[in-house]
C-alpha positions in Angstrom: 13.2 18.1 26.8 10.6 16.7 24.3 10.2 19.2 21.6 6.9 17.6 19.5 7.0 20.4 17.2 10.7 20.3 16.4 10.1 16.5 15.4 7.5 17.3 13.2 9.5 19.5 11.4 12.4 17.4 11.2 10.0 15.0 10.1 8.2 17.2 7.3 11.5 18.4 6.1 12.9 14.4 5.3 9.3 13.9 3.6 9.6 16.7 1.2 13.1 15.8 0.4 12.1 12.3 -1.0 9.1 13.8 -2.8 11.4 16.6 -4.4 13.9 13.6 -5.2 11.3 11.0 -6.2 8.0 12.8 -8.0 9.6 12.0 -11.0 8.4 8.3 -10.5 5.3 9.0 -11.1 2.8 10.4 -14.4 1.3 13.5 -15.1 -2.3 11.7 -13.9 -0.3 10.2 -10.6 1.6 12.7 -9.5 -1.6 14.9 -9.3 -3.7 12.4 -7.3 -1.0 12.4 -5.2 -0.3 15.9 -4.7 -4.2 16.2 -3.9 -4.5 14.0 -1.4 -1.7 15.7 0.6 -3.0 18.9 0.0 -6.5 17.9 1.5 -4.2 16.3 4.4 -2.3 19.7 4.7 -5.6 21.5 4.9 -7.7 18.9 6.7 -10.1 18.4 4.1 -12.6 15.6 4.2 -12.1 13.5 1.5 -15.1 14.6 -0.4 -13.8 17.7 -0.5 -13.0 19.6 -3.6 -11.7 23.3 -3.6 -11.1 25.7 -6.1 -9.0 24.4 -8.9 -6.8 27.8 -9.0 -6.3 27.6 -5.1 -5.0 24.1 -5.5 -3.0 25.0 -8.0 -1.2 27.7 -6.2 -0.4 25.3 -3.8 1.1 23.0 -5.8 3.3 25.9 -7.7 4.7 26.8 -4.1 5.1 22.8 -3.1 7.2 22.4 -6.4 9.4 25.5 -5.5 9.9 24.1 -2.3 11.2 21.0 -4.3 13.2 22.4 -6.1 15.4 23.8 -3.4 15.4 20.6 -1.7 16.9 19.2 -4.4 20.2 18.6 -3.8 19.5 18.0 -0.1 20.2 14.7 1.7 17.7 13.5 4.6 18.3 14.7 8.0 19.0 12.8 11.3 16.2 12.7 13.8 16.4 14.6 17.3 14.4 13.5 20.3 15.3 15.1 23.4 19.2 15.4 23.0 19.9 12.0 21.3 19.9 11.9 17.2 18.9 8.8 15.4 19.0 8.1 11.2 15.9 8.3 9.3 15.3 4.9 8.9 16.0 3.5 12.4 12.2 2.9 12.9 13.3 1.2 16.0 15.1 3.2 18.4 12.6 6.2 17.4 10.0 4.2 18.4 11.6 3.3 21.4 11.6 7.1 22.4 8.1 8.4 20.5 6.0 5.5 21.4 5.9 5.9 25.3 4.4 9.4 24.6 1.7 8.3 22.6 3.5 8.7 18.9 4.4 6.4 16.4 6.9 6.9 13.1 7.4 5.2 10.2 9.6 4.8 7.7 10.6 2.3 4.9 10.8 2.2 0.8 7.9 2.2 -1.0 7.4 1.6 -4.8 10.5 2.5 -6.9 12.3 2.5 -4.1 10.7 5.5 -2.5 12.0 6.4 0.8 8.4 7.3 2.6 8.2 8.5 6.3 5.3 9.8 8.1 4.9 10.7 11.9 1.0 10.0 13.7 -0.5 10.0 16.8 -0.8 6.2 18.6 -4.7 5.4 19.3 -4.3 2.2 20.3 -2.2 -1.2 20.1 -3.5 -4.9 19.8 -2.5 -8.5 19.1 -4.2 -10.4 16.6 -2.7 -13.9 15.3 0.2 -12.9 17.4 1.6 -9.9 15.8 1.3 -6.3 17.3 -1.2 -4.0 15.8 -0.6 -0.1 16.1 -3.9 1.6 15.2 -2.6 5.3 14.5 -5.0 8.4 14.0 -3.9 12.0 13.0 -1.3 11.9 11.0 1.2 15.1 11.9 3.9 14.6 9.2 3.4 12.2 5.9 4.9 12.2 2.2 3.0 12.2 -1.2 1.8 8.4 -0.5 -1.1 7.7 0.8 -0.8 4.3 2.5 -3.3 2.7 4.4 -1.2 0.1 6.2 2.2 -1.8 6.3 4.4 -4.4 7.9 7.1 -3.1 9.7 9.6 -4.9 11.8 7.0 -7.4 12.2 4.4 -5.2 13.3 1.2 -4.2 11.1 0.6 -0.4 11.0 -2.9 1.0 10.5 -2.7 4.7 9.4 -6.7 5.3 9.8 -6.2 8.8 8.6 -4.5 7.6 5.1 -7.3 4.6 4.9 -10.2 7.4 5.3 -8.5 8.9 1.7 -7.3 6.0 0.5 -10.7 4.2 0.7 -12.5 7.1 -0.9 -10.5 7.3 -3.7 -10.7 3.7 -4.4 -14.5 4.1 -4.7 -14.4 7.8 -6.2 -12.2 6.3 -9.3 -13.1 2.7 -9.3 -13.4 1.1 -13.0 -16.6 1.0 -14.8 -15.9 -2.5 -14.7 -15.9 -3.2 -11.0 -18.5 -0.6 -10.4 -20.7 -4.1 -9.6 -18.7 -5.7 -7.2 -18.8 -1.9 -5.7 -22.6 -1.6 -6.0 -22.9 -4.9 -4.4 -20.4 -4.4 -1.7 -22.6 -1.2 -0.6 -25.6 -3.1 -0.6 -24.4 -5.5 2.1 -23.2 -2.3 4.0 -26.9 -1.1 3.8 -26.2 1.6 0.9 -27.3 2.1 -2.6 -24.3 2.8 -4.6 -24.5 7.0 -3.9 -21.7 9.1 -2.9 -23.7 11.1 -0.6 -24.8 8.5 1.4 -21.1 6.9 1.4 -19.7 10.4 3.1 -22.8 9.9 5.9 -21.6 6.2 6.3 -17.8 6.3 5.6 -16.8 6.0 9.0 -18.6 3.1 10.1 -17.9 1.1 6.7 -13.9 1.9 7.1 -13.7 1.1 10.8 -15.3 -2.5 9.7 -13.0 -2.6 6.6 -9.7 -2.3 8.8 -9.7 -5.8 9.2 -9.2 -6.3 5.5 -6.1 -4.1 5.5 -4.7 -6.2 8.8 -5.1 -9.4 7.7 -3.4 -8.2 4.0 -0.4 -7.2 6.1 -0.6 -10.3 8.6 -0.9 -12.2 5.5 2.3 -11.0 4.0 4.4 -11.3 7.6 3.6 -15.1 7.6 4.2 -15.7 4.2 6.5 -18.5 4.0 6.5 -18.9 -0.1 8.4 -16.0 -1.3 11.5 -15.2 1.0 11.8 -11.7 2.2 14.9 -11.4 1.3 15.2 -12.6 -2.2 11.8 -10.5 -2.9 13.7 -7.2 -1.4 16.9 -8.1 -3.2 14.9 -8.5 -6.3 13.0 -4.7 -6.2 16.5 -3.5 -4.9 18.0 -4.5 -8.7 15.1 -3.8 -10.6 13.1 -0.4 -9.1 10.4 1.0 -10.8 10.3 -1.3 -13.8 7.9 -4.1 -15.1 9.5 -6.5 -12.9 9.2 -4.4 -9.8 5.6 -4.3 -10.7 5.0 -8.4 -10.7 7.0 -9.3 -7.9 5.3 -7.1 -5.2 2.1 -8.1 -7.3 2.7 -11.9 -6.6 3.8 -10.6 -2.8 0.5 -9.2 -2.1 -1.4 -12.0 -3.8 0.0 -14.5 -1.8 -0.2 -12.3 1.2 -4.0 -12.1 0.3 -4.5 -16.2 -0.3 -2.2 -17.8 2.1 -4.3 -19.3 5.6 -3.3 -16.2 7.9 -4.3 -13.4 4.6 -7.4 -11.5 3.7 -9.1 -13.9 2.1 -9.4 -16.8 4.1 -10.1 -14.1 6.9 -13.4 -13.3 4.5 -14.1 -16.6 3.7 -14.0 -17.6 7.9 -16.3 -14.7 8.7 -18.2 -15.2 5.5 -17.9 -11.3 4.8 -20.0 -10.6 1.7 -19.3 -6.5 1.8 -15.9 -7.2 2.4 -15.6 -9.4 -0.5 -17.3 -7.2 -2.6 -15.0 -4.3 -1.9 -11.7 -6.2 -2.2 -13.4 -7.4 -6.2 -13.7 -3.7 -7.0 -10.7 -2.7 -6.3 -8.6 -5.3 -7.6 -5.3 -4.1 -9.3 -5.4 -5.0 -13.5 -2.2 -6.9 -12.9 -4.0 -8.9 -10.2 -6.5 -9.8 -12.3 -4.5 -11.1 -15.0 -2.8 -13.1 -12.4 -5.5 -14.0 -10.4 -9.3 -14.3 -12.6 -10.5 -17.1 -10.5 -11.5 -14.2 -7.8 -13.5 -12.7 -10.7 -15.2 -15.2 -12.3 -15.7 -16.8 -8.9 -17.5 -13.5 -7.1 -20.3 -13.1 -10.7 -21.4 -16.7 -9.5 -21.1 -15.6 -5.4 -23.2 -12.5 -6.1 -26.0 -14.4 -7.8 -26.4 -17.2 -5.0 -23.9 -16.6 -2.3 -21.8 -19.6 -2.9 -18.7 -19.4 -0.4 -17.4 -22.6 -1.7 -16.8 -21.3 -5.1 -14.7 -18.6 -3.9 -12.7 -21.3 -1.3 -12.1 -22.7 -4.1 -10.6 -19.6 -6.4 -8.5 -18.9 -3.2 -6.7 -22.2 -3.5 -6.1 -21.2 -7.2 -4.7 -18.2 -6.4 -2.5 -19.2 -3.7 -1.1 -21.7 -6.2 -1.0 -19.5 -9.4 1.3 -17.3 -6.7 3.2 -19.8 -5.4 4.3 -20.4 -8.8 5.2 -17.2 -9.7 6.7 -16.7 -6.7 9.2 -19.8 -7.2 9.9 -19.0 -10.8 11.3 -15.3 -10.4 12.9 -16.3 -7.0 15.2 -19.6 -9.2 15.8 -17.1 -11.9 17.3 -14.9 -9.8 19.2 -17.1 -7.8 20.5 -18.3 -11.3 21.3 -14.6 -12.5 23.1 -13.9 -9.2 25.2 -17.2 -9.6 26.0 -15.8 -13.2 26.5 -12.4 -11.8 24.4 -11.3 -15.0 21.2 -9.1 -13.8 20.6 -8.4 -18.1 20.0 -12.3 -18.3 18.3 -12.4 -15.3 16.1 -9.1 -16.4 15.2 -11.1 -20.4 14.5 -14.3 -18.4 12.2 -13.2 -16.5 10.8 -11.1 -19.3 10.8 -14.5 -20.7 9.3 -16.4 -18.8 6.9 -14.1 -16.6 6.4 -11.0 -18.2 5.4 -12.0 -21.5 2.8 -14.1 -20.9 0.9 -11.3 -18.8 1.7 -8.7 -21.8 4.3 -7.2 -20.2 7.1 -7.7 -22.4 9.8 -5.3 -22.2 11.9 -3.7 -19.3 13.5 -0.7 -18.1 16.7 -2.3 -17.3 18.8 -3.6 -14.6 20.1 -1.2 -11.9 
């Protein structure tokens, strides 16, 4: 018999394990934005929504408590009607949710965060070949927040987790960016307000999607940086400066290449979209990648798309470099069997020129 309700609790149970085993990843300042946006999931909040400070707190207390029994616990197998699976066969749970409308994931996020969540399936498409599983309420989910992913080839778009993901993007966007933002509004119709953002956040994020798919279609047919080297690479150095760089250059090249989110907004000639994906640009992107900048200040005075074709092509070089310069020091650190060398090299030659000298060590 299917027993939804038993899977969500099996599910729940393996996603506060890795956040009682893992919350120590993150700061003071992280860990809290975190733990909010999974209480307002846990209470069905809109993402505007702000309660008591001393209610949310309370919450938290009894979510830490709750870790700290967990502790020492390891994650449990899945059941589905009589037949148990392992937590990170995506697959064969698939295989048995999917037909009845459900879809689960699971995978490693930054640091080597073992994530998991469990949604219901809203619909499924193909776009540039790959399947597209558009998933609404979310039933079980961890501390992150993810919008979308690749997984076994497929992009997943958690709507739910974009709605606070996208807010909080805009909520705590940089002083700095807070043009691109006011701009990207504009082209959405909106003066740069959060009360007309809640009225309108629907509309604007079911027209954003697209920017999330093609980032995730853009990093399946990535070609530059092998998937396996790149995985290998995070797998010896998690949650350090290097970690940090190479899912950086991942994403970059993800975002440049022909079949990535840029191109897409340079083919549709997407001036919100563009405008969004300036404002929230990561400070390690833009040391990496300040064509986009510099490139979107002369877009927004006169709507030049050939100045930001142009920055694209930059970009997707600037990565492509990056990409081949960590991937032949590692291949050179594994044929030395010698991950410190490997670890000062690319210090050496990577890391120090962006200002981010210094590592945590090899693993």
């Amino acid at each position: 018999m299917f027993d939804l309700e038993s899977i969500v609790r099996q599910v729940k149970r393996n996603c506060r394990i890795s956040d009682s085993h893992h919350a120590g990843l993150y700061s003071v300042c992280g860990l809290a934005l975190r733990l909010r946006d999974l209480y307002k999931w846990e209470k069905d909040l809109d993402p505007w929504v702000e309660e008591e400070p001393g209610t949310v707190l309370e919450w938290i207390g009894e979510r830490e408590e709750e870790w700290d029994d967990l502790a020492d616990e390891g994650f449990g197998k899945i059941t589905i009607s009589g037949s148990e699976y392992e937590p990170l066969d995506v697959r064969a749970i698939n295989l048995a949710l999917e037909p009845r409308g459900f879809y689960y994931g699971a995978g490693y996020a930054h640091g080597l965060k073992p994530s998991f969540f469990l949604a219901v399936l809203e619909g499924k498409k193909e776009m540039e070949g790959q399947p597209v599983f558009l998933l609404g309420q979310e039933l079980a989910r961890d501390l992150l927040t993810i919008p979308a992913l690749a997984q076994n080839g497929h992009v997943i778009i958690r709507k739910a987790a974009a709605r606070l993901f996208f807010w909080d993007q805009i909520f705590y966007v940089r002083k700095s960016a807070r043009p691109a933002l006011g701009f990207a509004l504009k082209e959405y119709g909106l003066e740069d307000d959060l009360k007309g953002l809640r009225l309108h956040l629907e509309s604007i994020l079911e027209r954003e999607i697209d920017r999330y798919i093609y980032h995730e279609l853009g990093e399946i047919k990535d070609r530059v940086f092998d998937g396996s080297i790149w995985r290998e690479i995070i797998s010896r150095f998690p949650h350090t400066p290097v970690e940090l760089v190479v899912r950086c250059v991942k994403d970059l090249l993800a975002d440049t290449n022909k079949h990535g989110t840029l191109p897409h907004i340079l083919k549709k000639r997407n001036a919100g979209m563009l405008g969004f994906y300036v404002a929230f640009l990561g400070s390690l992107t833009k040391q990496i990648f300040p064509e986009i900048q510099d490139a979107f200040v002369v877009f927004s005075e006169r709507k030049d798309w050939d100045v930001i074709e142009k920055a694209i092509a930059l970009g997707n070089r600037t990565a492509t470099r990056f990409a081949r310069e960590l991937s032949d020091i590692f291949a050179e650190g594994m044929l030395k069997n010698d991950m410190k060398w490997t670890a000062g090299e690319m210090a050496r030659v990577v890391l120090t020129p962006l200002g981010m000298a210094g590592e945590r060590g090899a693993e």
